[in-house]
mmCIF file of the C-alpha atoms, coordinates in Angstrom:
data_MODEL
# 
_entry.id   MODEL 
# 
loop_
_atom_site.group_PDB 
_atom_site.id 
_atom_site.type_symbol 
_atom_site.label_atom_id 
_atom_site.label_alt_id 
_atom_site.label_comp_id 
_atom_site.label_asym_id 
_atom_site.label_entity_id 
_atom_site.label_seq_id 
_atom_site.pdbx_PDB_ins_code 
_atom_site.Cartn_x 
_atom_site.Cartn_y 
_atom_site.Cartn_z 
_atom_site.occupancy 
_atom_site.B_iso_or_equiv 
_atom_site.pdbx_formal_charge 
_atom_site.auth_seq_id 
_atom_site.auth_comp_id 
_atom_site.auth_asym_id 
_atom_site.auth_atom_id 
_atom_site.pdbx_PDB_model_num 
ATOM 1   C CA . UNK A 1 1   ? 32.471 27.330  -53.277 1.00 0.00 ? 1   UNK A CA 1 
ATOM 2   C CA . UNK A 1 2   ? 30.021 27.391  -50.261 1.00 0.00 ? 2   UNK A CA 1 
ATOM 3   C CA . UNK A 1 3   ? 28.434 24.398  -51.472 1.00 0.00 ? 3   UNK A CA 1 
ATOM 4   C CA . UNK A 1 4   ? 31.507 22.200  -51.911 1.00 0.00 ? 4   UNK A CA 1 
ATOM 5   C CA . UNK A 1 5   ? 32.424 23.173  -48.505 1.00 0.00 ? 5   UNK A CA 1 
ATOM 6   C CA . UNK A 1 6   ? 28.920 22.513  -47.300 1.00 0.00 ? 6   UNK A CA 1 
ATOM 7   C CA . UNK A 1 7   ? 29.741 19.146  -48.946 1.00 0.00 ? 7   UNK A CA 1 
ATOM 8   C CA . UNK A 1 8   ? 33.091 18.945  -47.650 1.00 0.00 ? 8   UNK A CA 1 
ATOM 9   C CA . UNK A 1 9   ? 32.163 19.471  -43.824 1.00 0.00 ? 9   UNK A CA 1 
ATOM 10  C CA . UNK A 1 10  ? 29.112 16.872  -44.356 1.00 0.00 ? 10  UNK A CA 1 
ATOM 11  C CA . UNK A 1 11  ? 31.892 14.159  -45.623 1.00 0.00 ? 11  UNK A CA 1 
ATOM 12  C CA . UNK A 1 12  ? 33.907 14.958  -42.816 1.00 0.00 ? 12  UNK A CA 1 
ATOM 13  C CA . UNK A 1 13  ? 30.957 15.027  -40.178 1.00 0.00 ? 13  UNK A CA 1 
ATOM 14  C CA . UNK A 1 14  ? 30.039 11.291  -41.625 1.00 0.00 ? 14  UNK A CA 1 
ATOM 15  C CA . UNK A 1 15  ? 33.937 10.168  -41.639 1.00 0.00 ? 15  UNK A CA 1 
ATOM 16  C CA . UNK A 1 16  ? 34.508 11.327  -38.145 1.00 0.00 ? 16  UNK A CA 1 
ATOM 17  C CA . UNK A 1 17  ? 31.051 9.840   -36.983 1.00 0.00 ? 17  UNK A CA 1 
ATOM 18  C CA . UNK A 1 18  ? 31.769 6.785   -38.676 1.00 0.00 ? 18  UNK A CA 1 
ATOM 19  C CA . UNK A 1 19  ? 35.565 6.397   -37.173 1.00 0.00 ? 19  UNK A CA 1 
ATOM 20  C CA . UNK A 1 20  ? 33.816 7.558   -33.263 1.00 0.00 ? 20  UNK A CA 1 
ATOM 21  C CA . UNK A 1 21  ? 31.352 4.123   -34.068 1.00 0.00 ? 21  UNK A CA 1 
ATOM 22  C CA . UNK A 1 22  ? 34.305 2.530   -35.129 1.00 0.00 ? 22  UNK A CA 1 
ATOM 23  C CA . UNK A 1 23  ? 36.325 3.210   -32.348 1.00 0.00 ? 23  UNK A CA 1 
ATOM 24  C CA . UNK A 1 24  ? 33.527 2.083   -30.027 1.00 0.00 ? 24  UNK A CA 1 
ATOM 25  C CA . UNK A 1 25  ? 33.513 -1.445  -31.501 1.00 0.00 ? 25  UNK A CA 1 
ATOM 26  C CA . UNK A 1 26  ? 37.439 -1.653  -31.318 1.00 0.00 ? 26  UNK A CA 1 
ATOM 27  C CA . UNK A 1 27  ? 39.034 -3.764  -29.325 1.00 0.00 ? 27  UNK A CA 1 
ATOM 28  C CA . UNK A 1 28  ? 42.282 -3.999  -27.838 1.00 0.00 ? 28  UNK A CA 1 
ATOM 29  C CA . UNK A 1 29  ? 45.343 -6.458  -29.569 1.00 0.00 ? 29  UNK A CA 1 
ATOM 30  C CA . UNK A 1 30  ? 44.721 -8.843  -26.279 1.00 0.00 ? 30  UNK A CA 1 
ATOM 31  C CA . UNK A 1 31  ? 41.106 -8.457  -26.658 1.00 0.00 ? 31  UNK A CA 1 
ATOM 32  C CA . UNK A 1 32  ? 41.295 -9.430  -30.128 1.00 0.00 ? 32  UNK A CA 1 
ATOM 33  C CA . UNK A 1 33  ? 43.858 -11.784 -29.638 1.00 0.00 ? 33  UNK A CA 1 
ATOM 34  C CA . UNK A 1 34  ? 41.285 -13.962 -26.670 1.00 0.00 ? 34  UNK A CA 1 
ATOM 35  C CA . UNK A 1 35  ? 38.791 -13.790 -29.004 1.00 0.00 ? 35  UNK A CA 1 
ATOM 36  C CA . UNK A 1 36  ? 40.932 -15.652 -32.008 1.00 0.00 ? 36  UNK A CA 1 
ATOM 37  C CA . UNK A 1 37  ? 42.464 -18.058 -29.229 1.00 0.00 ? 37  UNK A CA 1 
ATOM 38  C CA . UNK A 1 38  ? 38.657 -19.057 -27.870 1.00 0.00 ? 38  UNK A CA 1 
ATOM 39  C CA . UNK A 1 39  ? 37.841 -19.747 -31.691 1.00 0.00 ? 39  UNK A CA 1 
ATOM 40  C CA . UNK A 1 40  ? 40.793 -22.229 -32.287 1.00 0.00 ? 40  UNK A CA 1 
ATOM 41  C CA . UNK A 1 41  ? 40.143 -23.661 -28.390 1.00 0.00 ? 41  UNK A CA 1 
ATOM 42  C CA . UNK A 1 42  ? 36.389 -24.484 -30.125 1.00 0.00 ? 42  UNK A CA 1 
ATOM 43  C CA . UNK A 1 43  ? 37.194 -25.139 -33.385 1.00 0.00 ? 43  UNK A CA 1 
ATOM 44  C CA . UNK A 1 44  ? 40.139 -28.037 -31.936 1.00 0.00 ? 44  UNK A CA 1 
ATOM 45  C CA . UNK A 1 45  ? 37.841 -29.479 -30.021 1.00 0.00 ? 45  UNK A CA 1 
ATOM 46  C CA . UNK A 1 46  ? 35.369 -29.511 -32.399 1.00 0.00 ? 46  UNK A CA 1 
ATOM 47  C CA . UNK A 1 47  ? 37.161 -31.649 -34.439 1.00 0.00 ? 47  UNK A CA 1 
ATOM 48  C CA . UNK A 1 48  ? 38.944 -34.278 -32.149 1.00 0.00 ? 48  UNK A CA 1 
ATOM 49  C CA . UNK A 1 49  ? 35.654 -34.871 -31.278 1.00 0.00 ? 49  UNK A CA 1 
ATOM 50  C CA . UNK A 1 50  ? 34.398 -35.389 -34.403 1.00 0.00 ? 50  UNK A CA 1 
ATOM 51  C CA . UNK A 1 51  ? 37.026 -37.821 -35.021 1.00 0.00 ? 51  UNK A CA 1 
ATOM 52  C CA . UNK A 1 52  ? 36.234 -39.716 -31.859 1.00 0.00 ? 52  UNK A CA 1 
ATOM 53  C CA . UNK A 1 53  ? 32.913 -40.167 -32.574 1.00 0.00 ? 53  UNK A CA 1 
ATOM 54  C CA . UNK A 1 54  ? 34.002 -42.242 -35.436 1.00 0.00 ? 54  UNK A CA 1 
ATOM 55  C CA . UNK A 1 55  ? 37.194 -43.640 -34.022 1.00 0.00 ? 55  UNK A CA 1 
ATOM 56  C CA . UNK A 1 56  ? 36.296 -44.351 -30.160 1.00 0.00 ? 56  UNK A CA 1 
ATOM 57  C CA . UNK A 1 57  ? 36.174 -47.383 -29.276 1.00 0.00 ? 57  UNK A CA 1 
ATOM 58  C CA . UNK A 1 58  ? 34.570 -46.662 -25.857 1.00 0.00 ? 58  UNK A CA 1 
ATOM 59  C CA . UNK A 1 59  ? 30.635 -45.654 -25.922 1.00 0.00 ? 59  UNK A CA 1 
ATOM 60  C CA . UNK A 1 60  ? 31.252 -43.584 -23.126 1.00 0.00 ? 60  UNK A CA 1 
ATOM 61  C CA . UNK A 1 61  ? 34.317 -41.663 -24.622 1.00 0.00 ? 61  UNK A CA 1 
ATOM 62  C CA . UNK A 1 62  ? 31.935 -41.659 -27.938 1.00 0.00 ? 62  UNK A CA 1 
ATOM 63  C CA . UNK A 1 63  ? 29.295 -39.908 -25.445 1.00 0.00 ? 63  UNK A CA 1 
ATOM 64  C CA . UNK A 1 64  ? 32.212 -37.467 -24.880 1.00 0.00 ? 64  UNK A CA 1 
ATOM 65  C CA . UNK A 1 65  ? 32.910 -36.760 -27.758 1.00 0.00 ? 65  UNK A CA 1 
ATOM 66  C CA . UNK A 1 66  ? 29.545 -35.528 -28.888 1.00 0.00 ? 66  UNK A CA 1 
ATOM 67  C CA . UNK A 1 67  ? 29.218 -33.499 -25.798 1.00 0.00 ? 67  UNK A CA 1 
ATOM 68  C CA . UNK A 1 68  ? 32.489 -31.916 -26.830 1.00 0.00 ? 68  UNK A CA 1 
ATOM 69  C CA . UNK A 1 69  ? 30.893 -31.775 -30.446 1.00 0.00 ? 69  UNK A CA 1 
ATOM 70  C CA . UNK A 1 70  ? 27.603 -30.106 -29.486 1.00 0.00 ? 70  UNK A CA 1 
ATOM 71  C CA . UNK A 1 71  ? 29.050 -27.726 -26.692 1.00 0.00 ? 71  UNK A CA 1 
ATOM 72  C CA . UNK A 1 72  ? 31.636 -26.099 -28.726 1.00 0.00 ? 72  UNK A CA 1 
ATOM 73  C CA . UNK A 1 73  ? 30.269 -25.586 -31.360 1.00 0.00 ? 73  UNK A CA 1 
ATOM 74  C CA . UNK A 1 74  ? 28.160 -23.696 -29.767 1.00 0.00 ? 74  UNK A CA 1 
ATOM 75  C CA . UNK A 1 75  ? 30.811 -21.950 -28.042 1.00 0.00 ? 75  UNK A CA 1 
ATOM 76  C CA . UNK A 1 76  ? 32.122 -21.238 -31.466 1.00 0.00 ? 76  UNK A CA 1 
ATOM 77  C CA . UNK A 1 77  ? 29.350 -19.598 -32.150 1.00 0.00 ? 77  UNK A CA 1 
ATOM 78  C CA . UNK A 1 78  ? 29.303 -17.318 -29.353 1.00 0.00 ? 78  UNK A CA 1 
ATOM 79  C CA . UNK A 1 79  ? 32.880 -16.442 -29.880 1.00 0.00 ? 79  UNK A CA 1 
ATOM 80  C CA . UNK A 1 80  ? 31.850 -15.355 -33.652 1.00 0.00 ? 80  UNK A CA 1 
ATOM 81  C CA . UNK A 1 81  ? 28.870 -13.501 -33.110 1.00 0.00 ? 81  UNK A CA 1 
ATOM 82  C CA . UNK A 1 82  ? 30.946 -10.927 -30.584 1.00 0.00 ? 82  UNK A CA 1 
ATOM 83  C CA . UNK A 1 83  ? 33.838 -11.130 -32.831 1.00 0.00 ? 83  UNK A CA 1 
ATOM 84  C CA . UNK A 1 84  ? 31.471 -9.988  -35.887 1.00 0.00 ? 84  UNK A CA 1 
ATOM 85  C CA . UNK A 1 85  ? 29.550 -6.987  -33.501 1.00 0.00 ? 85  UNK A CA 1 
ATOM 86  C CA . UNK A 1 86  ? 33.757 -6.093  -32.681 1.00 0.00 ? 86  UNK A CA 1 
ATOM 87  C CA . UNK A 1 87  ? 35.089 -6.241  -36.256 1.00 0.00 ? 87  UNK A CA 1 
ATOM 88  C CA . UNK A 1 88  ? 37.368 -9.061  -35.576 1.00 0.00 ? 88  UNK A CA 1 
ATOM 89  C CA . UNK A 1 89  ? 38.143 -11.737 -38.244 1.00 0.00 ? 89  UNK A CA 1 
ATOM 90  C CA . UNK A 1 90  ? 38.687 -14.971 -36.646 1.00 0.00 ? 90  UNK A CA 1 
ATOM 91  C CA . UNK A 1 91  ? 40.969 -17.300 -37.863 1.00 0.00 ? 91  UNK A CA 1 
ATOM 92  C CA . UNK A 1 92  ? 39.134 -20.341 -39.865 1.00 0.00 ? 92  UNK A CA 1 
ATOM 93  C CA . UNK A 1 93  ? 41.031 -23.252 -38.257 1.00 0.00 ? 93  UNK A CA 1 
ATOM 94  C CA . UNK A 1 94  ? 42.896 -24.256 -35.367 1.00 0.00 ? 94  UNK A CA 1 
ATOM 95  C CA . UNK A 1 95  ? 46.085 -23.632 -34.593 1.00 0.00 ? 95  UNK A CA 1 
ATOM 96  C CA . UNK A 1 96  ? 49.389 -25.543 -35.580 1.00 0.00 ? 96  UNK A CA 1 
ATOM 97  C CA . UNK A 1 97  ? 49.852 -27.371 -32.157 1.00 0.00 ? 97  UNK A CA 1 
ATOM 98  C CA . UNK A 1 98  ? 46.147 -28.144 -32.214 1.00 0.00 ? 98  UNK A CA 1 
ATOM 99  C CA . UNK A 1 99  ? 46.290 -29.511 -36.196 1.00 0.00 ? 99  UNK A CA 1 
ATOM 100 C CA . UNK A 1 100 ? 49.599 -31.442 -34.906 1.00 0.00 ? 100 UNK A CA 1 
ATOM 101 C CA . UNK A 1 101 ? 47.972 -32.953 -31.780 1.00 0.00 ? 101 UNK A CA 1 
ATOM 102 C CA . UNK A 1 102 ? 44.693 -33.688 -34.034 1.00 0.00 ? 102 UNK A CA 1 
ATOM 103 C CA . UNK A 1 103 ? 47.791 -35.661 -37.099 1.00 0.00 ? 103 UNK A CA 1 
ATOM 104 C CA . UNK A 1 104 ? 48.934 -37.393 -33.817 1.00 0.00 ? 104 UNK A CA 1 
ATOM 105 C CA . UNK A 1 105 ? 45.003 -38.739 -32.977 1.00 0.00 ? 105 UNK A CA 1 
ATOM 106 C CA . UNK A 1 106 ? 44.756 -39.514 -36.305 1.00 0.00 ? 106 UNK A CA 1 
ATOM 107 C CA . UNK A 1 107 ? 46.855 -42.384 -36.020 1.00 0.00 ? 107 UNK A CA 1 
ATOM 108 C CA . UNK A 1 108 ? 46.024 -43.947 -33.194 1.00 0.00 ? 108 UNK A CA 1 
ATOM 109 C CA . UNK A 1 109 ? 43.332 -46.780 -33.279 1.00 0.00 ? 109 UNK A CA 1 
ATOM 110 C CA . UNK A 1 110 ? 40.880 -48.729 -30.427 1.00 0.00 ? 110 UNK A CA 1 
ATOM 111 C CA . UNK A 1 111 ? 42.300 -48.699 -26.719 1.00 0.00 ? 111 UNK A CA 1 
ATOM 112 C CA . UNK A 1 112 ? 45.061 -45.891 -27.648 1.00 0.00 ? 112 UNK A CA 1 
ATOM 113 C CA . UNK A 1 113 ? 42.919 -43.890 -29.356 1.00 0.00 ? 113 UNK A CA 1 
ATOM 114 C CA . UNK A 1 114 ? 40.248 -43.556 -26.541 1.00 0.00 ? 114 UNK A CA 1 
ATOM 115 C CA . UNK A 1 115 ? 43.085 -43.067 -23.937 1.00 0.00 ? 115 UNK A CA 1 
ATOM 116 C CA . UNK A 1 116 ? 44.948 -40.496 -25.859 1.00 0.00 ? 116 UNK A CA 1 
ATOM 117 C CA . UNK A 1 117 ? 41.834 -38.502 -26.810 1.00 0.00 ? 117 UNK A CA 1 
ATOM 118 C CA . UNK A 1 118 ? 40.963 -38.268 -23.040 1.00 0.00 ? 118 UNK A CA 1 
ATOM 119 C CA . UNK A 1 119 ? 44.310 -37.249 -21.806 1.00 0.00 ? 119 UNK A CA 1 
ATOM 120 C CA . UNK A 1 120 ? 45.005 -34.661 -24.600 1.00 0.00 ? 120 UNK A CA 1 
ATOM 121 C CA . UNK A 1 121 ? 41.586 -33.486 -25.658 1.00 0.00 ? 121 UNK A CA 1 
ATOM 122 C CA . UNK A 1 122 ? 39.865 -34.359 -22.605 1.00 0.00 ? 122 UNK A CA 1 
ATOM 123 C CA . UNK A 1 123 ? 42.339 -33.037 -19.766 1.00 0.00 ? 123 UNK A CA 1 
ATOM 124 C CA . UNK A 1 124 ? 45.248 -31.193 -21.114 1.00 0.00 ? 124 UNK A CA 1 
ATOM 125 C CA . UNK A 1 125 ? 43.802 -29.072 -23.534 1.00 0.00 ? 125 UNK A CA 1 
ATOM 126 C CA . UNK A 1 126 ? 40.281 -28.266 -21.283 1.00 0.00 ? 126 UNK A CA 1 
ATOM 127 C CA . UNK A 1 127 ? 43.261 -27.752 -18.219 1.00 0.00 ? 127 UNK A CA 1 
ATOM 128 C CA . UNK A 1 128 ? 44.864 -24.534 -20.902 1.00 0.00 ? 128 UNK A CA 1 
ATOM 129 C CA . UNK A 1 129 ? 41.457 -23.518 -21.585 1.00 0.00 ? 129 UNK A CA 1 
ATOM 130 C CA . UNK A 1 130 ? 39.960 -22.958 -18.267 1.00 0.00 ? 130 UNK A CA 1 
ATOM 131 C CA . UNK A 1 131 ? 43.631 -21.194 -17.154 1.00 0.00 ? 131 UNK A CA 1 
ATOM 132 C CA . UNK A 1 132 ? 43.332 -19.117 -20.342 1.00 0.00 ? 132 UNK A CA 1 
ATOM 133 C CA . UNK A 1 133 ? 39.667 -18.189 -19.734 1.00 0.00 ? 133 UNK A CA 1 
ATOM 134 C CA . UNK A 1 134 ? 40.185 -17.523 -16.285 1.00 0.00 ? 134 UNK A CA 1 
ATOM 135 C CA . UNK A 1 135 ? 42.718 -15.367 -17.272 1.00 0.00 ? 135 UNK A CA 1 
ATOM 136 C CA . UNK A 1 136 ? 40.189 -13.627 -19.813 1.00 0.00 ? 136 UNK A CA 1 
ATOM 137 C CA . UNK A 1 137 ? 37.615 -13.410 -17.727 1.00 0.00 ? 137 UNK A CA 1 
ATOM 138 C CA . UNK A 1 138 ? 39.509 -11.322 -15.098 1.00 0.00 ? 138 UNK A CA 1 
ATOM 139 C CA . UNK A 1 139 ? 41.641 -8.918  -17.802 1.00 0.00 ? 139 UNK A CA 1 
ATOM 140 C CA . UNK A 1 140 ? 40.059 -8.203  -20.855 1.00 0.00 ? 140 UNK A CA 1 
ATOM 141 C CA . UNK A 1 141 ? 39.374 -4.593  -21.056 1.00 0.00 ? 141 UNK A CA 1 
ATOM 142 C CA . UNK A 1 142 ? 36.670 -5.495  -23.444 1.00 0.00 ? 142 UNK A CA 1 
ATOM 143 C CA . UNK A 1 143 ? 32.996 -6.426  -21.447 1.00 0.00 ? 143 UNK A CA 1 
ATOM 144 C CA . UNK A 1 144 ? 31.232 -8.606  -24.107 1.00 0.00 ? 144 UNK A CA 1 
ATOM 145 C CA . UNK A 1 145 ? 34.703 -10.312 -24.313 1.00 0.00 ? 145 UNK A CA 1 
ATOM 146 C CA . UNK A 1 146 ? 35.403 -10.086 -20.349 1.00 0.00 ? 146 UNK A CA 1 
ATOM 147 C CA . UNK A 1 147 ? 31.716 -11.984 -20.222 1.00 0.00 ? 147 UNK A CA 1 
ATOM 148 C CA . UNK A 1 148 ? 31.860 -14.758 -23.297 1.00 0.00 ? 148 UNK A CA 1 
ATOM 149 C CA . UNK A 1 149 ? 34.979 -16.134 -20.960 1.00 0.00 ? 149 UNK A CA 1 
ATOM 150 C CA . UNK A 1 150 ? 33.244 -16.252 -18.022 1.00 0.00 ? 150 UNK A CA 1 
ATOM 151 C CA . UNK A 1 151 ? 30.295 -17.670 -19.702 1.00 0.00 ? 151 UNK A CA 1 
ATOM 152 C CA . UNK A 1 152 ? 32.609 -20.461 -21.120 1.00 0.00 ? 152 UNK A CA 1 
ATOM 153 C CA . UNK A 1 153 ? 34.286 -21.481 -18.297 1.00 0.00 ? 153 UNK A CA 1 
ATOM 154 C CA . UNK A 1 154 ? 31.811 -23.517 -16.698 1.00 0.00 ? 154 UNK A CA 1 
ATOM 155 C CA . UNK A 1 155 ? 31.377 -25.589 -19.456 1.00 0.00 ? 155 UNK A CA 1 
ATOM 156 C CA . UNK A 1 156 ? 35.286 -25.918 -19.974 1.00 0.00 ? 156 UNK A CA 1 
ATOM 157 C CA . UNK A 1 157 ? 35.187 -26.652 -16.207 1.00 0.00 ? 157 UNK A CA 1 
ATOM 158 C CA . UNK A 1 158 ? 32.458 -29.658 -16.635 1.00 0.00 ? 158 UNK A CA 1 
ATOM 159 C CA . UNK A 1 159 ? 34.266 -30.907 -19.230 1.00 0.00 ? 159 UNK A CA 1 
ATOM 160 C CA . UNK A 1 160 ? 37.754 -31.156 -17.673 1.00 0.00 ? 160 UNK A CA 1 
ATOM 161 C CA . UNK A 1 161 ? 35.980 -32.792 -14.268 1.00 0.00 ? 161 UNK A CA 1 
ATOM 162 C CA . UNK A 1 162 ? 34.543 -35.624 -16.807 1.00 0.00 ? 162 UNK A CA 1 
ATOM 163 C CA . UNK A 1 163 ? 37.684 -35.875 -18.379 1.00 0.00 ? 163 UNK A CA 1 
ATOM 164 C CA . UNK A 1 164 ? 39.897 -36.319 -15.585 1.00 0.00 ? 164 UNK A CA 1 
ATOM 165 C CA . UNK A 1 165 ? 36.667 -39.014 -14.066 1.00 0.00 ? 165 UNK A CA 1 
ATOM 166 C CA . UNK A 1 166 ? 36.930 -40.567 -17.339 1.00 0.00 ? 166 UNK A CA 1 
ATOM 167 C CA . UNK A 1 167 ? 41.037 -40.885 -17.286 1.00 0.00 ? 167 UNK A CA 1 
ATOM 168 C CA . UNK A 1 168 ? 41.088 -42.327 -13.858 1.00 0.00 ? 168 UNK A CA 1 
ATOM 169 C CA . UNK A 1 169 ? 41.106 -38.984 -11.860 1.00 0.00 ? 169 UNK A CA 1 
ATOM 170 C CA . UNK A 1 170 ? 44.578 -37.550 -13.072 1.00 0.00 ? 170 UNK A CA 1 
# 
């Protein structure tokens, strides 16, 4: 009897330890929730730029594109190595409003194409992501989370200045 409760309060010891390193990793529902939303942001743009570089029409908004390419997907990375160290599972593609604004892209050719990209990819969607990582960089509760925003948003912010140059300043 001693010796299953010797075993019994050694189980326990390593459950409770394990939950205590568990609960240190946890994040909060918002927390969690800013990490899945930076994912998409990178994963979106990602894409559309992707797709410009083979349906631009405009070197420079082909020179765009890859910078959009190349910068978030290294952003994506950052978001998914502090999602792993937290436990989260990140969702594995963007969003429906992103897929549907991505369909809409997909149909445009030349001239439209280059024009739309900038507008939606370029400005509107880098305008929600610096307001949403601004907004993540002040709340989260989480550090490593509170400092991936802020370490995004200059590069969001770079992006949405060439963006609006690019679209005539809008």
């Amino acid at each position: 009897m001693t010796r299953q409760l010797k075993t019994l309060a050694l189980a326990l010891a390593g459950a409770l330890a394990a939950g205590a390193a568990l609960g240190a990793t946890s994040l909060s529902r918002t927390d969690s929730d800013a990490l899945q939303s930076m994912a998409q942001a990178n994963m979106a743009e990602v894409e559309a730029g992707q797709m410009a570089l083979k349906k631009a029409q405009d070197p420079k908004v082909k020179q765009f594109a890859q910078m959009m390419v190349d910068d978030h997907s290294a952003g994506l990375k950052d978001v998914q190595q502090v999602a792993q160290s937290k436990g989260v599972t990140l969702p594995t593609e963007p969003n429906k409003g992103q897929k549907s604004q991505a369909d809409t892209l997909s149909k445009l050719e030349g001239a439209s194409f280059d024009r739309q990209y900038m507008e939606k990819a370029g400005v509107s969607d880098h305008t929600k992501d610096h307001d949403e990582l601004r907004t993540i960089s002040k709340n989260a509760k989480d550090t490593d989370v509170k400092n991936l925003a802020a370490k995004m948003l200059p590069v969001v912010d770079r992006h949405l200045a060439e963006a609006k140059r690019m679209a005539g300043g809008k």
